[in-house]
N, C-alpha and C positions, 0 to 999 in steps of 0.2 A: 504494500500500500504506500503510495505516496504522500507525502505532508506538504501542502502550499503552505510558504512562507512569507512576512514581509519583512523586512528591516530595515528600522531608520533609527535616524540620530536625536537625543533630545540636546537640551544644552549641557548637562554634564555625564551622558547617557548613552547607550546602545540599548535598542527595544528592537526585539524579536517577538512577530507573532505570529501563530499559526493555527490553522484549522484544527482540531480533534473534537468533532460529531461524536457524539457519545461516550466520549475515553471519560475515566473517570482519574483521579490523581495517581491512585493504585495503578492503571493501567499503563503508566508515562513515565520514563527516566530521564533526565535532563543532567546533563554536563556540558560544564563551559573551561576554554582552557583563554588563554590570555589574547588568540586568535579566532576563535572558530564557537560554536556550539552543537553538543551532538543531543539528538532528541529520538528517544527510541522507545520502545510501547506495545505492548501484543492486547486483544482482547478476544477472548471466544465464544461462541453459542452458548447461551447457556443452558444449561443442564437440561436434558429433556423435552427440548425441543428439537423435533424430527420432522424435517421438511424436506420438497424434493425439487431444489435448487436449480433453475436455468443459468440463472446470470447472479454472480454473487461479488459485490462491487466495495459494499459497504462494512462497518464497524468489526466485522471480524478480520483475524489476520495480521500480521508485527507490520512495522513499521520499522524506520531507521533512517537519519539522515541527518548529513552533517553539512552546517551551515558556516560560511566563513564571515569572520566579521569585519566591515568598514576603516576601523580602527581598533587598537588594544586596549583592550579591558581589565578590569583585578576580578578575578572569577571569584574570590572568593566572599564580596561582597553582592555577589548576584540574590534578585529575588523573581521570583514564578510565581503565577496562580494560575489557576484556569478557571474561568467562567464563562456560563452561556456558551460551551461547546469553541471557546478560544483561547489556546494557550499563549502567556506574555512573559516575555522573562527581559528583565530589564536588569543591564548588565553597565556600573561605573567606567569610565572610560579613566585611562590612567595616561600620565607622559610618556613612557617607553612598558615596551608588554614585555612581560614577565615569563617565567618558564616554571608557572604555578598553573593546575588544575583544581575543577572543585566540581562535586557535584551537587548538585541545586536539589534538593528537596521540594515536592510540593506539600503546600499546606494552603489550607484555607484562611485567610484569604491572602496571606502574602506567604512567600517560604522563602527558608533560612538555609545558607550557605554550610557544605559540610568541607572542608578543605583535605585534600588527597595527595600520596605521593606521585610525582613526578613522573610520568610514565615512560 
């Protein structure tokens, strides 16, 4: 499955947003490194529903996709949420990028930065 993305700049900011129809925060991983953000996420049928499929487009199915960013960011002051089926993660913008990773938590309604080794 694909993720349509957008990404612009605020004044002291980088904001990524992107579509996820039905994902719920459980569904969606989010990491950001000083360039780039990777957003990745599975969701499946749920339990005991038995149907007989032509064309199957929608909310099942992983996702994965890494987004490069405009300018360098501190990942590890990044924040997420997702609502109304839109994920945002709005990432500080720094003078020189860093060779720091971090994966973003979501939480409701903002989430908090979990800082990672170096990969």
């Amino acid at each position: 499955m694909w993720l349509r993305v957008d990404v612009y700049e605020e004044a002291e900011a980088i904001v990524l947003e992107a579509e996820a129809p039905g994902r719920t925060r459980e569904d969606l991983w989010v990491r950001a490194t000083g360039a780039s953000v990777w957003i990745a996420g599975a969701a499946d049928e749920p339990a005991g529903r038995e149907r007989r499929y032509h064309r199957r487009e929608r909310r099942t199915g992983t996702l994965r996709r890494e987004v490069p960013l405009p300018a360098a960011v501190d990942p590890s002051r990044g924040r997420a949420w997702l609502s109304r089926g839109v994920l945002r993660v709005r990432l500080p913008r720094v003078a020189a990028c860093k060779s720091t990773c971090a994966e973003v938590t979501l939480l409701e309604p903002l989430a908090r930065s979990e800082v990672c080794e170096n990969a």
